[in-house]
Rosetta silent file (secondary structure, phi, psi, omega in degrees, C-alpha in Angstrom):
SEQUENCE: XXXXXXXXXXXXXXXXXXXXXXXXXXXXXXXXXXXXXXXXXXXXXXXXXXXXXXXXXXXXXXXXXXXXXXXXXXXXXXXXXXXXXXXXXXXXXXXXXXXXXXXXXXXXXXXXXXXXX
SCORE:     score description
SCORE:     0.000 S_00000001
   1 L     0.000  137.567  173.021  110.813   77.086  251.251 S_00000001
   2 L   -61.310  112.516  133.503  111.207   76.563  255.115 S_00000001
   3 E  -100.955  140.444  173.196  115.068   77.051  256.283 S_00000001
   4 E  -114.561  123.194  150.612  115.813   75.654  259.895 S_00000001
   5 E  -135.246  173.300 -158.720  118.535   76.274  261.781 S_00000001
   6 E  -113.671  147.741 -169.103  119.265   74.807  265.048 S_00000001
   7 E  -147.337  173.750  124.923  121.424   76.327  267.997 S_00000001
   8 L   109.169   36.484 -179.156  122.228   75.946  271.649 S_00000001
   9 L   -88.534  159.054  178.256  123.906   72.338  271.239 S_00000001
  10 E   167.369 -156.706 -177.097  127.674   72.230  273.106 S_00000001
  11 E  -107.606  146.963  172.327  129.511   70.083  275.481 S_00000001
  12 E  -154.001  159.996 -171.499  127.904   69.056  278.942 S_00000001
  13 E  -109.755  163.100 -157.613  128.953   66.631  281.361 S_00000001
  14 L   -38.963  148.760  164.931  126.530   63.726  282.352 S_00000001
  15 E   100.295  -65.279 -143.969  123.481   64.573  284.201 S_00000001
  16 L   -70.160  175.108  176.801  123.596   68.302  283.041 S_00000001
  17 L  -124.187  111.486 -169.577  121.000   70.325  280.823 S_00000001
  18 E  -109.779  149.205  164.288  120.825   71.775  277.406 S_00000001
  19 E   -95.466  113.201  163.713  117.849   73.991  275.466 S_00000001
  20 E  -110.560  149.364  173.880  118.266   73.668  271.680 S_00000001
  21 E   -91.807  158.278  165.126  116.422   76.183  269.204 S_00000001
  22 E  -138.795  108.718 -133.033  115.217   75.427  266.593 S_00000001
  23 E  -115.554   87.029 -178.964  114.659   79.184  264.227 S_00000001
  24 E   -79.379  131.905  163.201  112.340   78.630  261.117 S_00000001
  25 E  -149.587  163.785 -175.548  112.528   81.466  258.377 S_00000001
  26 L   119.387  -62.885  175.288  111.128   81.540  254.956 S_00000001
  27 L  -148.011  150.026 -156.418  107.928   80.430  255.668 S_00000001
  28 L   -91.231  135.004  171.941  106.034   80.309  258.933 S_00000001
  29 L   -87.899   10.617  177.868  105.856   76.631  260.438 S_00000001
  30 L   -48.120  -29.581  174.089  102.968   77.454  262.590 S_00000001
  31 L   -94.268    3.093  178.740  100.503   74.748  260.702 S_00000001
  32 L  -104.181  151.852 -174.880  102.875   72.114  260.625 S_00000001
  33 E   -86.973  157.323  179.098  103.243   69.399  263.451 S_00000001
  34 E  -101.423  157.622  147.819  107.490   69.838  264.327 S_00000001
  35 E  -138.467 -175.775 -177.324  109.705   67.341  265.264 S_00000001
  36 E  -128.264  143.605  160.787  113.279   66.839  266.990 S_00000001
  37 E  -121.706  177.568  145.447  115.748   64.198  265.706 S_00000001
  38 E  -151.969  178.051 -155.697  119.631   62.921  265.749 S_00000001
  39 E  -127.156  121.020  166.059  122.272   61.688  264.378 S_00000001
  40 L  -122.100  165.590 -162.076  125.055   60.031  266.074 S_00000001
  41 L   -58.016  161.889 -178.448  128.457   58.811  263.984 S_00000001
  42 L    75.201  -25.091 -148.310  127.578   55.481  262.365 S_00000001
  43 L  -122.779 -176.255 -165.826  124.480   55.430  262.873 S_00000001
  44 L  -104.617  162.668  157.305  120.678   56.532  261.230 S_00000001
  45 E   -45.043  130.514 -166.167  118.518   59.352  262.245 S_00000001
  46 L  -122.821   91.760 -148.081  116.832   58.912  264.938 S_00000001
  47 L   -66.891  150.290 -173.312  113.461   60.440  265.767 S_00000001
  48 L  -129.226  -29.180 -158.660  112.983   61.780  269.499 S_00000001
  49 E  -153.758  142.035  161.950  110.107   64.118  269.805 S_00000001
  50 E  -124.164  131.598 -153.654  106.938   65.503  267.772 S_00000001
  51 E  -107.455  152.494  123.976  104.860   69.066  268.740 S_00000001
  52 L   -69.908  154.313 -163.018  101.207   69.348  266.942 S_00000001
  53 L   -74.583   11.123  168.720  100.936   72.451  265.271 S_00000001
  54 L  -107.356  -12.127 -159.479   99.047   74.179  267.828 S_00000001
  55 L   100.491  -15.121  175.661  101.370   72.677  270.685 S_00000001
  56 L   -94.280   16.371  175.951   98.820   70.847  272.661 S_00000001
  57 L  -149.896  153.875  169.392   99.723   67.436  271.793 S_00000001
  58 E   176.261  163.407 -131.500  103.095   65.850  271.859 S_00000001
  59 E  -149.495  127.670 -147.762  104.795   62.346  271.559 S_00000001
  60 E  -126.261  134.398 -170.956  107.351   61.305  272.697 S_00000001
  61 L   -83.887  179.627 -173.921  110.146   58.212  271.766 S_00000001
  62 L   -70.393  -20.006  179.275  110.983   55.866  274.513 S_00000001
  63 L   -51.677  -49.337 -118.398  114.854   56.882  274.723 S_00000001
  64 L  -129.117  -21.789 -148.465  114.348   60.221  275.415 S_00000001
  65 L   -72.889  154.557 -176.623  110.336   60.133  277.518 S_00000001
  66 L    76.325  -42.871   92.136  110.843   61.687  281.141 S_00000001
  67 L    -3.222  -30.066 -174.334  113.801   63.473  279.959 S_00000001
  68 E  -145.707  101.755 -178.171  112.964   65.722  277.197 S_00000001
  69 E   -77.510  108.505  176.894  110.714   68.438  276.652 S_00000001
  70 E   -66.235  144.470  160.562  109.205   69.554  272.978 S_00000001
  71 E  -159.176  165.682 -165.584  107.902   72.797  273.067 S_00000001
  72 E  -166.133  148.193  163.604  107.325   75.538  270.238 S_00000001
  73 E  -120.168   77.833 -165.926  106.186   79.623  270.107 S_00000001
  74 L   -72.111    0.224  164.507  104.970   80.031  266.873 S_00000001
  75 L   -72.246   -0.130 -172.191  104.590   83.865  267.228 S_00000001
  76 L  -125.153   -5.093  159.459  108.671   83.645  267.217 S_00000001
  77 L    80.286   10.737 -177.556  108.202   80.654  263.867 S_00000001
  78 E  -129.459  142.074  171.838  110.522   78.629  266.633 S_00000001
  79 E   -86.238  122.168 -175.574  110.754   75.389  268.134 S_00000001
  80 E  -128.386  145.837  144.133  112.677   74.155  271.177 S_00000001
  81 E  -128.768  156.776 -148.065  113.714   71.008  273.144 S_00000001
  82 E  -124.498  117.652 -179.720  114.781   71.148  276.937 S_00000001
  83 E  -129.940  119.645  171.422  116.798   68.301  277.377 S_00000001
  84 L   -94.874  151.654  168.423  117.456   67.199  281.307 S_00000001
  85 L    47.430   58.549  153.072  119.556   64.028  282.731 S_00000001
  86 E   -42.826  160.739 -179.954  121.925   64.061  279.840 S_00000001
  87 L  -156.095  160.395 -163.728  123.516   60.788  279.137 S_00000001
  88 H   -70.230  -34.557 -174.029  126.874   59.869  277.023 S_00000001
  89 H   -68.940   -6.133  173.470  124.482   58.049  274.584 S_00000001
  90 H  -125.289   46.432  141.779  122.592   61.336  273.434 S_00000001
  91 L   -73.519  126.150 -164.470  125.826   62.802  271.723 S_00000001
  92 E  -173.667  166.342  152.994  124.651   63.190  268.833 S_00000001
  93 E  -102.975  138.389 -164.876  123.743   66.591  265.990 S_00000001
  94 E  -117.250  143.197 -135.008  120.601   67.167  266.571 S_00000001
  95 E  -139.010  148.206  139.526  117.814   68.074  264.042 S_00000001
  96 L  -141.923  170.532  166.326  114.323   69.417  264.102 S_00000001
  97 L  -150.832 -167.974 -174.851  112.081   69.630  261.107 S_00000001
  98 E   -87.898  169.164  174.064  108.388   69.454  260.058 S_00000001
  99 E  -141.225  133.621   -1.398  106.760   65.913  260.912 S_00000001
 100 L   -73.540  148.179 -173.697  106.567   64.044  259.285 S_00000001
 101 L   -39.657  133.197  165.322  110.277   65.266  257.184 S_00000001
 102 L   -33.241  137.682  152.310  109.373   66.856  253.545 S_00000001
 103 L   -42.057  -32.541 -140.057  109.518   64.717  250.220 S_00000001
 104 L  -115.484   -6.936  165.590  112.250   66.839  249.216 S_00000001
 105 L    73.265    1.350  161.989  115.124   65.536  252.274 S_00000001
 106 L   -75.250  168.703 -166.225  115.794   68.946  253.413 S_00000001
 107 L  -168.163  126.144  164.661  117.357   68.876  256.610 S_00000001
 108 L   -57.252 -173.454  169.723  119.451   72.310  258.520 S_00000001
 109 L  -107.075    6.008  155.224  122.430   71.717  259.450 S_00000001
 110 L    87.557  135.631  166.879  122.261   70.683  263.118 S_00000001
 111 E  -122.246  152.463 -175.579  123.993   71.550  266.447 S_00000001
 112 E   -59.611  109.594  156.685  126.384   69.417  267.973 S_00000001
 113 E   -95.486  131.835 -163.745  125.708   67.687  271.535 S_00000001
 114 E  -136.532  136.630  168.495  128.219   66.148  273.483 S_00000001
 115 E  -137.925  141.361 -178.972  127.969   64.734  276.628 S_00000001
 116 E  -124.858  151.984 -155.519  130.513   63.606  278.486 S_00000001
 117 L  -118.001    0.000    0.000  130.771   60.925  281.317 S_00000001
């Protein structure tokens, strides 16, 4: 089984830029298309970004397009997204997984983004 965990989430003030990892062990995710999600309190997951499993295709939601870069090295089994123009509204913990998410509801445990305005 595929564990993910996710890093390089933290506080930034509006505007500013974060890189989150996303660090696959277990099993290699190189044949699977990735995605990035989040969570913010109250509210449902929210999908933002999907890789194909070579890297040459990628999708993007409307929240986030212009703003956020998917990207993935599967000789390092890792995933990334480069998130520019922060905004108060993408605080959130932030997810990646395979895409579409497994039958089986795993999900890491997420790093924290904060943006502040």
């Amino acid at each position: 089984q595929v564990q993910l965990v996710e890093s390089g989430g933290g506080l930034v003030r509006t505007g500013g830029s974060l890189r989150l990892s996303c660090a696959a062990s277990g099993r290699t995710v190189s044949f699977y298309a990735m995605g990035w999600f989040r969570q913010a309190p109250g509210k449902e997951r929210e999908f933002l970004a999907r890789i194909s499993w070579s890297g040459g295709s990628t999708y993007y939601a409307d929240s986030v397009k212009g703003r956020f870069t998917i990207s993935r090295d599967n000789a390092k089994n890792t995933v990334y997204l480069q998130m520019n123009s922060l905004k108060p509204e993408d605080t959130a913990v932030y997810y990646c997984n395979r895409y579409p998410p497994p039958p089986d509801g795993y999900w890491g445990q997420g790093t924290q983004v904060t943006v502040s305005s």
